[in-house]
N, C-alpha and C positions, 0 to 999 in steps of 0.2 A: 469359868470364863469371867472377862470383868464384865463389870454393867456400862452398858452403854445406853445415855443418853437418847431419847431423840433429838434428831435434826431438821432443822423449820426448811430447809434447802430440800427434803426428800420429799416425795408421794407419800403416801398413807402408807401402800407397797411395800416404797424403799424404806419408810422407817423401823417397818417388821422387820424387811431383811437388813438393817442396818443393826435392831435391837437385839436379833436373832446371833448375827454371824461375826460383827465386828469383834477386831480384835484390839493389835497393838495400830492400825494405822489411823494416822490424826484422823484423814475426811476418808471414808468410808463411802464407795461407789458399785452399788447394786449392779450384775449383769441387766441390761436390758430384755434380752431375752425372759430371763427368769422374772424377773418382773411383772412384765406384761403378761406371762402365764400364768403367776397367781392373783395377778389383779383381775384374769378371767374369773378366775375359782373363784375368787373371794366375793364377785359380782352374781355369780351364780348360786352359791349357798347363800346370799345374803338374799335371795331373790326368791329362793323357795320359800318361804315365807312359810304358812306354820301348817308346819308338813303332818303324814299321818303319825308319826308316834308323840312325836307333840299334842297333836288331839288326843291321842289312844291318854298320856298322861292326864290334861285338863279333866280330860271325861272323867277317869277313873277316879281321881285328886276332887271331882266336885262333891262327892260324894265322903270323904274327909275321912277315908282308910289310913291305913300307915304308910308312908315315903317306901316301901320297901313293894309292896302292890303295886302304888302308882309307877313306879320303876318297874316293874316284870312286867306289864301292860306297855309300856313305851320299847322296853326291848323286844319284847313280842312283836312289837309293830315292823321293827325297825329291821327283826331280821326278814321278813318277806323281802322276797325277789323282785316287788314292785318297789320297793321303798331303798333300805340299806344294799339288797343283796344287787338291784338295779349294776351298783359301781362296781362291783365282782363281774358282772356281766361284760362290763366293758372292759374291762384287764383281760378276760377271758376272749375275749372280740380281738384285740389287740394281738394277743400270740397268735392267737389261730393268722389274721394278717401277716404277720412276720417282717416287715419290711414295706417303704413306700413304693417297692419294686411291683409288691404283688398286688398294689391296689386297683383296680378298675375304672373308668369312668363311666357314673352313672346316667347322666343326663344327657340327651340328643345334644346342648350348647357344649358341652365338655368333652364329647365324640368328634363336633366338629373343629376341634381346636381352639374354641371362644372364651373354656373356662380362666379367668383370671388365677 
């Protein structure tokens, strides 16, 4: 694919997915939608801030082993079900859902009709 530029006209967002997807067209115009969902994502990993296998590496790194340790200590981390496997949980949450058919509402405000 060619390189594309960034664009002082885009978000941060749209200039990943401009840098990402563009192709032959002169101005390059991110879906909205997709956008605004990875500018969630992007708001939320940038937000966990320095999570457990990142520690699990520091710790292990302070003590001045080989990059090959401090790495098996961070994957270690990372696969627990609180940490990396967490987002498996949710894809796995998601099929069992199936559909916004089969969703419920959970809250007395959202039973009475009030949920936005």
């Amino acid at each position: 694919m060619p390189y594309a530029y960034p664009d002082n006209d885009l978000s941060y967002t749209g200039n990943f997915l401009n840098m990402m997807f563009k192709t032959t067209e002169v101005k390059y115009t991110p879906h909205p939608v997709l956008e605004r969902a990875l500018d969630v994502l992007f708001i939320l990993h940038a937000d966990h801030e320095q999570n457990c296998s990142t520690s699990a590496m520091r710790g292990v790194g302070s003590s001045h082993p080989d990059p090959y340790s401090c790495m098996a200590a961070a994957a270690a981390a990372l696969y627990g079900p609180l940490h990396g496997g967490a987002n498996e949980e949710v894809l796995r949450m998601l099929r069992e859902i199936g559909s916004i058919d089969a969703i419920r509402p959970t809250s007395s405000a959202s039973r009475r009709g009030r949920c936005a």
